[in-house]
C-alpha positions as a printed Julia matrix, in Angstrom:
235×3 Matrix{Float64}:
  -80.05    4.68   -4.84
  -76.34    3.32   -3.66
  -75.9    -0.38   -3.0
  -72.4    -0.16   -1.43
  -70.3    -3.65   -0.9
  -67.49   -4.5     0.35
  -65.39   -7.1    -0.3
  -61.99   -8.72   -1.19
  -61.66  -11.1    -4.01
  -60.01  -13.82   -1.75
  -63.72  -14.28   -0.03
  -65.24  -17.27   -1.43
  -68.36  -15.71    0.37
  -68.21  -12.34   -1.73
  -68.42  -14.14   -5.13
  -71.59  -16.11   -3.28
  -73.02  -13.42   -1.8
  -73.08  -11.67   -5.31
  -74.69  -13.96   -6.95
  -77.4   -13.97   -4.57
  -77.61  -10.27   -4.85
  -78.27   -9.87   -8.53
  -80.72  -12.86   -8.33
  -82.75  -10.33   -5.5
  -81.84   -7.11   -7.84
  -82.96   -8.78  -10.55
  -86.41   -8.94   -8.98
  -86.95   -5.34   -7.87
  -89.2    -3.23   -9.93
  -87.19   -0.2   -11.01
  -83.66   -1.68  -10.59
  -82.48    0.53  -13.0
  -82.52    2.82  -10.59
  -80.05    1.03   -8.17
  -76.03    1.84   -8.55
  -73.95   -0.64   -7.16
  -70.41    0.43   -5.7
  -67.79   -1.95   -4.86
  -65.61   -1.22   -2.29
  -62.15   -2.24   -1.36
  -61.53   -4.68    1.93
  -58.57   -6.86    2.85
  -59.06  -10.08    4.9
  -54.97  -10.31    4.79
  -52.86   -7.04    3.45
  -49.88   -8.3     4.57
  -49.95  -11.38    2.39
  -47.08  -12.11    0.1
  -47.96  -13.34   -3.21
  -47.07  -17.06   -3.84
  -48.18  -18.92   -6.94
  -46.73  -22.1    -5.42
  -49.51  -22.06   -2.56
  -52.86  -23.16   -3.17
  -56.01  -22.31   -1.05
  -55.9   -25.75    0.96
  -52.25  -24.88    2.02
  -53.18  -21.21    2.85
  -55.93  -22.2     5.19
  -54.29  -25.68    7.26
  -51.75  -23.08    7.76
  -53.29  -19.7     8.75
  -55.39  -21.71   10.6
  -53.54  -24.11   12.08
  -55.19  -27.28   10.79
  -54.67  -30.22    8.91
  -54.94  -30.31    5.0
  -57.93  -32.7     5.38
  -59.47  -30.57    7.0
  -58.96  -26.62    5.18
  -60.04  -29.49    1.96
  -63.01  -30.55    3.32
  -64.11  -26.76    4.63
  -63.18  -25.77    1.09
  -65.8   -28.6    -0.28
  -68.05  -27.13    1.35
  -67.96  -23.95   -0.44
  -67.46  -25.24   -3.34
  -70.88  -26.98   -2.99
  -72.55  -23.52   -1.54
  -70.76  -22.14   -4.66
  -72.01  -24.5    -6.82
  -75.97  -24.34   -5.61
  -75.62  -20.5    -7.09
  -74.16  -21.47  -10.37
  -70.6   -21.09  -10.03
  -67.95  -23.54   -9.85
  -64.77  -23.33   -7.84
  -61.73  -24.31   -8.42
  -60.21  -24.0    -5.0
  -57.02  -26.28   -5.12
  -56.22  -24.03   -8.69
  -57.14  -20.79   -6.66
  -53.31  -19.16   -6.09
  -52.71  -17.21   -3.09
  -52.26  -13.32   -3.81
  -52.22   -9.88   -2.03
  -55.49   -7.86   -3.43
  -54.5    -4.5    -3.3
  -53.32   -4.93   -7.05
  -56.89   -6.39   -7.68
  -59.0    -3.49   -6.08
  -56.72   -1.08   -7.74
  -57.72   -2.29  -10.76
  -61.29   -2.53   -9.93
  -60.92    1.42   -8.79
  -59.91    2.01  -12.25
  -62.64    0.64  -14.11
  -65.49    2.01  -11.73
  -64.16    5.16  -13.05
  -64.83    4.04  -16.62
  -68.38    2.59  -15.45
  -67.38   -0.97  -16.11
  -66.61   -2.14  -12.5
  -68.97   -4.61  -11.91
  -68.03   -5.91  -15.11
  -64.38   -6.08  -13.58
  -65.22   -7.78  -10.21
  -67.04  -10.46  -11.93
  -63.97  -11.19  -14.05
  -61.55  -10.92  -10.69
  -64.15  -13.69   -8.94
  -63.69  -15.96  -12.22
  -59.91  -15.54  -12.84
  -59.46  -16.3    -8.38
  -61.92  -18.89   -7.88
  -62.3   -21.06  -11.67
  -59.46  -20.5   -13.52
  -56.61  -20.6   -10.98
  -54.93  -16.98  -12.2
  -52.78  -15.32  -10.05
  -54.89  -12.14   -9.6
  -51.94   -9.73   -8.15
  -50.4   -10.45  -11.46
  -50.34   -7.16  -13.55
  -50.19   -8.7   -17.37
  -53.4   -10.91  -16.09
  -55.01   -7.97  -14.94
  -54.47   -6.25  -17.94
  -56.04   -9.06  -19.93
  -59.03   -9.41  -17.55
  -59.2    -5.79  -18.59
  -59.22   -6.21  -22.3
  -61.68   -8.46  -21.83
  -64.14   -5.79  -20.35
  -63.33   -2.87  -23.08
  -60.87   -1.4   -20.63
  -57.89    0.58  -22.88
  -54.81   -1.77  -22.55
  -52.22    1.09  -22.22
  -53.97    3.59  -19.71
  -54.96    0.27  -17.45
  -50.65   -0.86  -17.12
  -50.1     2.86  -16.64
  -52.43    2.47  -13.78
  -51.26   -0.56  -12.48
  -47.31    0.04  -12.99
  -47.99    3.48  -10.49
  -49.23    4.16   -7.2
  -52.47    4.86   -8.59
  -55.73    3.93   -6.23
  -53.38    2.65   -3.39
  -55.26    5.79   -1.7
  -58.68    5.06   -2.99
  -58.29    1.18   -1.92
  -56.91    2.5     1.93
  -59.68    5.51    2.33
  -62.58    2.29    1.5
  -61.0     0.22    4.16
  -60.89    2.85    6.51
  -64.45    3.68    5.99
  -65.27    0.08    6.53
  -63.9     0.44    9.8
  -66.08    3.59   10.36
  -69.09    1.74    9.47
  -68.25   -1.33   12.18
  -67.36   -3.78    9.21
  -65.53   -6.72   10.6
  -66.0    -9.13    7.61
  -67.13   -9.46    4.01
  -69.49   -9.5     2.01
  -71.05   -6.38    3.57
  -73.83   -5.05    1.8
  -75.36   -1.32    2.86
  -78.18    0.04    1.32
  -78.91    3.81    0.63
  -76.72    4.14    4.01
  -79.62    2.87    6.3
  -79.63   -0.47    6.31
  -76.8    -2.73    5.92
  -76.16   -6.93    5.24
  -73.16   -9.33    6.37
  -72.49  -12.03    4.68
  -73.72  -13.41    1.95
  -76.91  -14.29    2.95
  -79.73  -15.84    1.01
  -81.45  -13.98   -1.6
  -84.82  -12.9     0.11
  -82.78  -11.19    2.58
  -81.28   -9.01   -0.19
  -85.06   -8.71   -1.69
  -86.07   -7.94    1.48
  -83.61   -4.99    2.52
  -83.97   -3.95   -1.53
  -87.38   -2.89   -1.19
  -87.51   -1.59    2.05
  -83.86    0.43    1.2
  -85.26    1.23   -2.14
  -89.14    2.83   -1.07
  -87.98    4.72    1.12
  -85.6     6.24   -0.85
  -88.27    7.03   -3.82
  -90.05    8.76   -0.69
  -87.05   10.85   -0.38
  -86.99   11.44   -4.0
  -90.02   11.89   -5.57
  -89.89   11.57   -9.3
  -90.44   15.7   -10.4
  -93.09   15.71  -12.62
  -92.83   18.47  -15.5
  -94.56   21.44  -15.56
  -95.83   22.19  -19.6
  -96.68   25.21  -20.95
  -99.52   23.66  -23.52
  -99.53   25.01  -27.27
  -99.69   23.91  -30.65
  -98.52   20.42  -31.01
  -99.24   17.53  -33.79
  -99.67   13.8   -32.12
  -98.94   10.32  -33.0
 -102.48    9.67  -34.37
 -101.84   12.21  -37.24
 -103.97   14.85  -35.22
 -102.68   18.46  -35.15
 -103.97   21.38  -32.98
């Protein structure tokens, strides 16, 4: 079954709500049955890049309020961040266009290491102040995963998943999303925000049975003859 979110790597809420998540994934029987597919969303994709501007400055100024303020807002989160296990950096955290980020995290779902990749995105944004539209840092957040250094900066030095990244934002707008983290489940049912982790349990299991209804594990049909068993037994 598909767990599809979407999400930008700016959203202090997105690294929260995945946290909580994989706490409520982590408690479903048969989660190895569960594929989770990130998907591309940007809060700002006209943003220019500036490593000089930190996430206090972004916000008094995007939203028109004092620096005391966008600090104490981002406190908040921290602490939010912080009851889930993380810790944020957000006066390190360096404001920078995504598209470069989800282009890279197109890449490595198609080497099955994506998740892999969006956890390492969350870190580099929200603890360790890198500048995540930066293509040698993506490359080494890459490296870090097992992706191949050389294919990953042909990638990122093309036009490669600029398509991919637009086509998920446009289906975000299909499906009504007006924020992230958005969470849908098997295409049914569908979470905003990162809310707290029985609600993910919840729409897990519900998501998830009714999906095994749909597909019934196909039990084999054997043709019985001559076989020797485990116990030393042969007939």
């Amino acid at each position: 079954m598909k767990v599809e979110i979407w999400s930008d790597v700016m959203c202090p809420f997105c690294y929260i709500g995945k946290r909580r998540f994989e706490k409520a994934l982590d408690q479903l029987p048969g989660k190895e049955n569960i594929e989770v597919i990130w998907k591309s969303f940007q809060l700002n994709p006209d943003l220019k890049t500036d490593p000089t501007k930190n996430v206090n400055q972004y916000l008094s100024e995007v939203k028109g309020m004092s620096m005391e303020r966008a600090e104490q807002l981002n406190q908040q989160v921290t602490e939010m961040a912080a009851g889930e296990g993380l810790h944020y950096e957000l006066d390190k955290a360096i404001i920078a266009n995504s598209m470069n980020a989800h282009r890279f995290s197109h890449f490595a779902l198609s080497k099955n290491k994506q998740d892999e990749a969006e956890e390492q995105l969350f870190k580099a944004y929200f603890t360790e102040g890198k500048n995540t539209d930066d293509i040698n840092i993506l490359i080494n957040l890459g490296k870090s995963i097992g992706l191949d250094e050389t294919e990953l900066r042909k990638v990122l030095e093309s036009d490669r998943y600029i398509e991919d990244v637009r086509m998920d934002i446009y289906e975000s707008q299909q499906l009504g999303v007006r924020g992230v983290p958005f969470f849908v489940f098997n295409r049914k049912y569908a979470v905003s925000g990162a809310q707290e982790t029985p609600v993910f349990l919840q729409n897990l299991e519900k998501s998830f049975g009714e999906w095994k209804q749909e597909h019934p594990a196909a039990g084999l049909q054997v043709q019985e003859g001559a076989v020797c068993r485990p116990d030393g037994e042969c007939d």
